[in-house]
C-alpha positions in Angstrom: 1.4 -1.7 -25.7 5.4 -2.3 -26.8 4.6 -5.9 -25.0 2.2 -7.4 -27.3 5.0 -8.4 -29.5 6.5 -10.7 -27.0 3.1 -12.8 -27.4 1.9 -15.1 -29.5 0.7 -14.1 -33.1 -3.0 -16.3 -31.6 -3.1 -14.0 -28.6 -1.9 -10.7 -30.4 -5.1 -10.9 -32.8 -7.2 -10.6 -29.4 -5.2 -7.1 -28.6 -6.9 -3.6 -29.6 -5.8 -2.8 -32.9 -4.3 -6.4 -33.8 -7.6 -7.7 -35.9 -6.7 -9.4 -39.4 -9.3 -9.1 -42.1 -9.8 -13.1 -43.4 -6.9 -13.9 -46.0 -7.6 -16.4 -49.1 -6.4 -19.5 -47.6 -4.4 -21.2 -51.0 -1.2 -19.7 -51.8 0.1 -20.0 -55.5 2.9 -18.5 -57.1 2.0 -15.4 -57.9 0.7 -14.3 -54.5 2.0 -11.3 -52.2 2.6 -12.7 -48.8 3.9 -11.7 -45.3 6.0 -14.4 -44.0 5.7 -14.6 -40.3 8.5 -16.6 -38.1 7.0 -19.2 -35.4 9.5 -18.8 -33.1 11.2 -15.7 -31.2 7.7 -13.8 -30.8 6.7 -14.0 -34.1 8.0 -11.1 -36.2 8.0 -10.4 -40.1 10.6 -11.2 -42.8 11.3 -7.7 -43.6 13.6 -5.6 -46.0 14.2 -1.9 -46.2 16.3 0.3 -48.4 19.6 0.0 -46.1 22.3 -2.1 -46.9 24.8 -4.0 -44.7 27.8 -2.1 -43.7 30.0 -4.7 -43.9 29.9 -8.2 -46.0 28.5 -8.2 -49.4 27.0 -4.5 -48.6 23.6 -5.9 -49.8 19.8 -4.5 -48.7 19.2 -5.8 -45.2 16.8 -8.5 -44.5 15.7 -8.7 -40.7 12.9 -9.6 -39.0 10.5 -6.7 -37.9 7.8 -7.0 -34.9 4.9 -4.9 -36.5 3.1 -5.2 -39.6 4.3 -3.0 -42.6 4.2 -2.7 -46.4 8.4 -4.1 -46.0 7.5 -7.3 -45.4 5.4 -8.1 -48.2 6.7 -10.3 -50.8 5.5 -11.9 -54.1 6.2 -15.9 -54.5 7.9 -16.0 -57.9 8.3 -19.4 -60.0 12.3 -21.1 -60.0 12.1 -21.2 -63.9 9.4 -18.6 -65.3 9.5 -15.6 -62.1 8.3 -13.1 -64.6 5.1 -15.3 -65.5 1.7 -12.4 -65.8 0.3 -13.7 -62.8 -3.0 -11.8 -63.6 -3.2 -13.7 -66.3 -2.7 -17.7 -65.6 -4.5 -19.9 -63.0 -3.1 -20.0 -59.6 -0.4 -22.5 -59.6 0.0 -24.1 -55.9 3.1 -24.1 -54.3 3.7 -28.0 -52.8 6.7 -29.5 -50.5 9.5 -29.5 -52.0 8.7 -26.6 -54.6 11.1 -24.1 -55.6 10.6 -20.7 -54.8 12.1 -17.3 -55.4 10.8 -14.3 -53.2 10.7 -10.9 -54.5 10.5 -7.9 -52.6 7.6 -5.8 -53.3 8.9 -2.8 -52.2 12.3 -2.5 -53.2 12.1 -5.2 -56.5 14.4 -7.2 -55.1 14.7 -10.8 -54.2 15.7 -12.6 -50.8 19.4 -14.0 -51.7 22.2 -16.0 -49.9 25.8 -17.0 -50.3 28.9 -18.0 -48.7 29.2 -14.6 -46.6 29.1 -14.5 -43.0 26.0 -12.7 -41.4 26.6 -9.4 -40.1 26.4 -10.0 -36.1 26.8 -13.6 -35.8 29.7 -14.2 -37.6 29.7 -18.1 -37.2 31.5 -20.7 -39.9 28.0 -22.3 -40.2 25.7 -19.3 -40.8 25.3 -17.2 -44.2 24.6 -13.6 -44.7 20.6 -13.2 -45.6 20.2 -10.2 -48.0 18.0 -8.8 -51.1 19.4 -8.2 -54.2 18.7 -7.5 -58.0 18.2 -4.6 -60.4 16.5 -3.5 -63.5 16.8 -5.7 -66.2 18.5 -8.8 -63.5 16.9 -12.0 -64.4 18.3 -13.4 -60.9 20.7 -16.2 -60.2 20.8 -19.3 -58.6 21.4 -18.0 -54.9 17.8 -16.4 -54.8 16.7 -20.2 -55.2 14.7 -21.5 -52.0 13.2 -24.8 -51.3 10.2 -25.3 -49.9 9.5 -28.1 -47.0 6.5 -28.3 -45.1 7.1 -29.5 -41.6 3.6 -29.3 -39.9 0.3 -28.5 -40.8 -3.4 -28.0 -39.4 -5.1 -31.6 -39.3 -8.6 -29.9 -39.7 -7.1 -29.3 -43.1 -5.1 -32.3 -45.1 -4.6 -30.2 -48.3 -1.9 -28.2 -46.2 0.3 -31.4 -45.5 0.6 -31.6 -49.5 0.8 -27.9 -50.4 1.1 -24.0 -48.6 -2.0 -22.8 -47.3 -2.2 -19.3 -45.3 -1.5 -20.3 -41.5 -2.6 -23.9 -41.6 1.0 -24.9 -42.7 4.6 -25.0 -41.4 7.3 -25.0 -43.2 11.2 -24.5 -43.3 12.9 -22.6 -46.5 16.3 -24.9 -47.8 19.1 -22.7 -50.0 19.2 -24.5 -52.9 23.7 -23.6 -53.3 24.7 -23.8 -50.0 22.4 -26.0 -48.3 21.5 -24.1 -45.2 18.1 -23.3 -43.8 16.2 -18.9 -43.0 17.0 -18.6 -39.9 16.2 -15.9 -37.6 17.2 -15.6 -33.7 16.8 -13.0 -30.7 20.1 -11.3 -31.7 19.6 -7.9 -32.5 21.1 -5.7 -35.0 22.9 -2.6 -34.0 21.8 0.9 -34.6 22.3 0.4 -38.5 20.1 -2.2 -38.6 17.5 -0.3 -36.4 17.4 -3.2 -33.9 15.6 -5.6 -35.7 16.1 -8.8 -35.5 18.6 -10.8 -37.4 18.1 -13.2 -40.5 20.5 -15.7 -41.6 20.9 -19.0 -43.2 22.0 -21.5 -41.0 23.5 -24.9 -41.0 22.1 -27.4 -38.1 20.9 -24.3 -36.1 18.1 -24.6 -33.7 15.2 -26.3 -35.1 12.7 -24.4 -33.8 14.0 -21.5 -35.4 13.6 -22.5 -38.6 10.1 -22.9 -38.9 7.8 -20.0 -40.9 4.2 -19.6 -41.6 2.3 -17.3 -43.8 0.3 -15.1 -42.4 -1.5 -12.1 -45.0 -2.2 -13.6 -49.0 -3.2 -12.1 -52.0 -3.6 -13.4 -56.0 -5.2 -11.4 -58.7 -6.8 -14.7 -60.0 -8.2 -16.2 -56.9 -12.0 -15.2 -56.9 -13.3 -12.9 -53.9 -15.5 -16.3 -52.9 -11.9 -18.2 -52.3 -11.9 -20.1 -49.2 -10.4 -18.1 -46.4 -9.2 -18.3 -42.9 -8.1 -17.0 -39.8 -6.4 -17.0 -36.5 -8.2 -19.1 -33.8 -9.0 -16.9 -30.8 -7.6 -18.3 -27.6 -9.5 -18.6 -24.6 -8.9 -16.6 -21.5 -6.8 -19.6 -19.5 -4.8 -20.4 -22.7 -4.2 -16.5 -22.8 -3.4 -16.4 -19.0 -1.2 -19.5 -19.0 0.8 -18.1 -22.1 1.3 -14.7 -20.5 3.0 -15.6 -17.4 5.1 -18.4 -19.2 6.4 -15.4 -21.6 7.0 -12.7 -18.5 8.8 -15.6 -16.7 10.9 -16.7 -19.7 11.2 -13.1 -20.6 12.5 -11.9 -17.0 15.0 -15.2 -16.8 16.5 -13.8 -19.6 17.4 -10.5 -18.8 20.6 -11.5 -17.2 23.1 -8.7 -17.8 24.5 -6.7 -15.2 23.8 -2.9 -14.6 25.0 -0.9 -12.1 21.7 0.0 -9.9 20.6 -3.5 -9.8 20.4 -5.1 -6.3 19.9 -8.5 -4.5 16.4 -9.3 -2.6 18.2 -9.5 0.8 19.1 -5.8 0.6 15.6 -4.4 -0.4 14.2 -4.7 3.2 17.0 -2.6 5.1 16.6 0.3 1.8 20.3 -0.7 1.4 20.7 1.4 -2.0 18.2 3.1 -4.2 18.4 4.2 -8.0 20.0 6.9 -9.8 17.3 7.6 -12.7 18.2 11.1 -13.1 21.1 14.1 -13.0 20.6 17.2 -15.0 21.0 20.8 -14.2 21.7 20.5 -10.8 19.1 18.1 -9.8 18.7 14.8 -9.8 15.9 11.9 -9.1 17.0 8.9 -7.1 14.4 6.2 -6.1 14.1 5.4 -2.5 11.6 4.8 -0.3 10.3 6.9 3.5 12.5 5.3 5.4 10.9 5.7 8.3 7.9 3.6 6.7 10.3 1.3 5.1 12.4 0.4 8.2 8.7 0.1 10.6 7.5 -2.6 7.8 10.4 -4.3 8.1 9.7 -4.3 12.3 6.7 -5.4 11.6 7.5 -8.2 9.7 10.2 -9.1 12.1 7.4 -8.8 15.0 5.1 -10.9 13.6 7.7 -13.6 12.8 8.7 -13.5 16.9 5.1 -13.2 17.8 3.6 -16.3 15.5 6.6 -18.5 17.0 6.0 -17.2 20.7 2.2 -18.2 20.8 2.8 -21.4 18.8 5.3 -22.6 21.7 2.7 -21.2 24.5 0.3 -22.9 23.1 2.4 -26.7 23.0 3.2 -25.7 26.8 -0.8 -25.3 27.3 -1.3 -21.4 27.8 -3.6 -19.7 26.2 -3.6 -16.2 24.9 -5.8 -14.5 23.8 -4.4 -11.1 23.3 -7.6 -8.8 24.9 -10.0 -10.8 22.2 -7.7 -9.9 19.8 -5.9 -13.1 18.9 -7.8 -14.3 16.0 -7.8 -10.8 14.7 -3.9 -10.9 15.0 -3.6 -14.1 13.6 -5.5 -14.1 10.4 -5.0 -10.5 9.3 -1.5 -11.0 9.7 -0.9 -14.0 8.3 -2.8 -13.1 5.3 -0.6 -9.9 5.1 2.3 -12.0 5.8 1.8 -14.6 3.4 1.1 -12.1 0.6 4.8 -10.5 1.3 6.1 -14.2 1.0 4.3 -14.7 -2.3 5.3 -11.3 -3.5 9.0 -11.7 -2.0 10.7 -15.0 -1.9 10.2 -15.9 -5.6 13.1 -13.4 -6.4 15.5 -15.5 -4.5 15.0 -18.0 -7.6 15.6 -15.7 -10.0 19.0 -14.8 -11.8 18.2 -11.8 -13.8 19.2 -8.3 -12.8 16.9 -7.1 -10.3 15.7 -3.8 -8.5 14.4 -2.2 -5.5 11.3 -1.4 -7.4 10.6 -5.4 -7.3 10.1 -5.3 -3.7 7.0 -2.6 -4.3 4.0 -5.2 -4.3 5.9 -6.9 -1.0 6.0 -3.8 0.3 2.6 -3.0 0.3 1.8 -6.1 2.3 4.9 -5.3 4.6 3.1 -1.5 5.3 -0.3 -3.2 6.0 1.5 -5.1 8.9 2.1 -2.1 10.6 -1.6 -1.9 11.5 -1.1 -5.2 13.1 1.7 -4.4 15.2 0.7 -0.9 16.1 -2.9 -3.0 17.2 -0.6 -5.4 19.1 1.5 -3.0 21.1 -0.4 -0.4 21.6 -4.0 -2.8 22.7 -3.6 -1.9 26.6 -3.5 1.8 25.8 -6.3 4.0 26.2 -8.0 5.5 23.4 -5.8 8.9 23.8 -2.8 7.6 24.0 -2.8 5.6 20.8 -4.6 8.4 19.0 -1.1 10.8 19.8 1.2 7.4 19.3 -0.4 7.2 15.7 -0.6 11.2 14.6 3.7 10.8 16.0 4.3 8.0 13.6 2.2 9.8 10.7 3.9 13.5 11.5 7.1 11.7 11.7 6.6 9.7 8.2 5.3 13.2 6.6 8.2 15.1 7.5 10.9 12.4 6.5 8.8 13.0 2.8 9.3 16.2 3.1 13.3 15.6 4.0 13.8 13.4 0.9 11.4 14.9 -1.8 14.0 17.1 -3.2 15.8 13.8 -3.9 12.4 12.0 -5.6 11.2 14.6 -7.4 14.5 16.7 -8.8 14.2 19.7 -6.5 16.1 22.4 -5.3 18.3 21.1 -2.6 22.2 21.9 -1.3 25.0 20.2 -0.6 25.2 20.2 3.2 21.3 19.4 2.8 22.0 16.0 0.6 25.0 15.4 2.9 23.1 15.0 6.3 20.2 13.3 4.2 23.1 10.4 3.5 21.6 8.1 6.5 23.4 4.7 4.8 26.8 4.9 3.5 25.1 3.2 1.1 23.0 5.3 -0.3 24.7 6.6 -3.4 22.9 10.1 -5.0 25.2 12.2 -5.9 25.4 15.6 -3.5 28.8 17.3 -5.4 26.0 17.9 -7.9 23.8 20.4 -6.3 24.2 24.4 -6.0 26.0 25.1 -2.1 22.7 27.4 -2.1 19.0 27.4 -2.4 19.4 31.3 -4.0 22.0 30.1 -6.8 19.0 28.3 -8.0 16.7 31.7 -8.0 19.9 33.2 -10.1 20.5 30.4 -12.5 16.8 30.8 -13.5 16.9 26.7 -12.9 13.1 26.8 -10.9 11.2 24.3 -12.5 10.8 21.3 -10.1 9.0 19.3 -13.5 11.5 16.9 -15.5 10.4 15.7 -19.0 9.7 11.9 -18.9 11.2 11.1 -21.6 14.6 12.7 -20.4 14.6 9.8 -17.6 17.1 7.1 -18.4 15.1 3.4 -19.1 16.3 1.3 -16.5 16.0 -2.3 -18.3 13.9 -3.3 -20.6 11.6 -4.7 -18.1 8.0 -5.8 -19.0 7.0 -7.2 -16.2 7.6 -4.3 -13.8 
């Protein structure tokens, strides 16, 4: 799914559709690589025939999430890049060798110079770009050293020299002394939203740290030594994904105007506007009827739990008509999943919704059974039977009320109006027809909205 690129390049290879054929382990100059960044999810060193609209008006160099023909590059030699690599021995590229990298694609090579970066237009970061034409030898500025700051220890050879994932390593600019860099800052629309590239000065470590991923030589032989990703075992897999949802969620901390605190989500204080087209619109809210008697029940069992616990230090004891223990563990397992579901929000400063309160719902709605069981234990049979087909004709019929609102149907204004139970609640009534026949006339029947005309709340991946 559009996740899988917030994990690990390890854990992606275990995802449908993510499998890497074995690649030739020694890299030389000569060989056409995809350069893969270690931190920030991973994505490719990328160019594409676009240019910057601003600074030097170069080709764009980014970095892309998914794997494409853009991010291949060929290693080229400081002194000699036009050597016939088809024809010479693979010549391996150590630390502290100096590279140029030509894109495949376009013919051009990844350049950088005094020019500020397009987005992040700090004193201490460069512009990134590709550059070059027919018949361009190339200048100095396409010069990149290589340093190799880590390396697989099942494999010494890639401490001394670049070998296909086994080693780390951080690309110097040769003229200006800074270091590729790529961040989470995104490009605008021009830039389709990739990521940005620049060459920084004392940025982020981290940041700065690259790995090969795909190789290819014409002159290594198809019995070449090869590698590939280590497969990570379910726990490692389970620990990393809820350590990238958490980080993830922490950092979706901008504001937007449907978001809401945890208090609110238990009273149905406010829904969400997802939707307002031709007279209709969708607004997510919950039965209130439903939503309010969970919250009762949580409420009762709270009192309840407390009033037996002091009975019980005082020396009665009650036992509910034989139904004590059934109160007590179904509820507090019902109540303790609402907790679990519930209170970790409080911790969290990222923009929040009412749809985060669905799973503690749930639990919240099971507790009904508990208190209806509770209240309604000294009944006969026939009584409870019509107390619970009340409750479940009542909770139909508020649907009913408020599907117009869910589901974009036809509705009027005096309807919507007397549907506004909270103040709070903030659909839009000025919106629909006064009514229901103005709908038959504007040929408007068609109770079905195309999902992709509903507005994307947040880029959420945890929900």
């Amino acid at each position: 799914g559009a996740g899988d690129g917030f994990m690990s390049s390890e854990f992606q290879q275990t995802l449908g559709g993510h499998g890497m054929e074995d690649m030739p382990l020694d890299v030389a100059f000569g060989s056409t690589i995809s350069i893969r960044h270690e931190n920030t999810q991973g994505g490719y060193l990328h160019s594409h025939l676009h240019n910057y609209p601003g600074g030097s008006k170069q080709q764009q160099v980014t970095l892309y999430p998914h794997k494409d023909d853009n991010n291949l590059w060929v290693v080229q030699n400081q002194t000699d890049p036009e050597v016939p690599f088809n024809e010479t021995d693979p010549i391996w590229i150590h630390h502290n060798s100096v590279i140029r990298l030509n894109h495949i694609i376009t013919k051009k090579r990844m350049h950088s110079h005094d020019v500020r970066p397009p987005v992040t237009e700090a004193e201490y970061q460069n512009e990134v770009s590709a550059y070059g034409y027919d018949g361009f030898p190339g200048d100095a500025n396409d010069f990149w050293r290589v340093e190799i700051t880590d390396y697989d220890k099942s494999d010494p050879e890639s401490r001394e020299r670049i070998r296909t994932l086994h080693t780390k390593f951080r690309l110097y600019h040769v003229i200006t002394g800074c270091y590729l860099y790529s961040h989470k800052v995104k490009l605008p629309d021009w830039g389709f939203e990739q990521q940005e590239v620049t060459c920084v000065k004392g940025g982020y470590y981290p940041n700065t740290i690259w790995f090969i991923e795909s190789n290819s030589h014409p002159q290594l032989p198809n019995n070449a030594e090869k590698v590939n990703y280590r497969k990570p075992g379910f726990f490692k897999k389970f620990f990393e994904l809820n350590k990238v949802m958490w980080t993830t969620n922490s950092g979706l901390t901008d504001s937007h105007p449907y978001e809401s605190r945890p208090l609110s989500w238990i009273f149905l204080s406010r829904g969400i506007n997802f939707w307002v087209q031709n007279n209709r619109q969708i607004y997510l809210l919950g039965n209130p009827l439903v939503w309010w008697t969970s919250t009762l029940a949580l409420l009762i069992f709270v009192v309840a739990k407390l009033i037996i616990i002091l009975r019980e230090k005082r020396g009665y004891k009650d036992s509910l008509d034989g139904k004590k223990e059934h109160f007590e563990s179904w509820s507090g397992l019902f109540f303790v999943g609402w907790c679990l579901h519930y209170i970790p929000f409080f911790l969290m400063a990222r923009q929040l919704f009412l749809h985060h309160y669905f799973p503690s719902l749930y639990f919240a709605i099971l507790l009904i059974g508990i208190a209806f069981d509770l209240f309604t234990c000294k009944m006969s049979f026939r009584n409870r039977l019509i107390t619970a087909i009340i409750f479940l004709v009542a909770s139909i019929y508020i649907f009913t009320l408020f599907s117009p609102l869910i589901y974009a149907g036809s509705w009027t204004k005096t309807d919507c109006e007397k549907a506004k139970w909270l103040s709070t609640w903030d659909f839009e009534c000025h919106i629909h027809h006064d009514n229901y026949d103005d709908y038959l006339t504007s040929g408007n029947t068609v109770n079905v909205v195309e999902e992709s005309s509903i507005t994307q709340l947040s880029e959420d991946s945890s929900t």
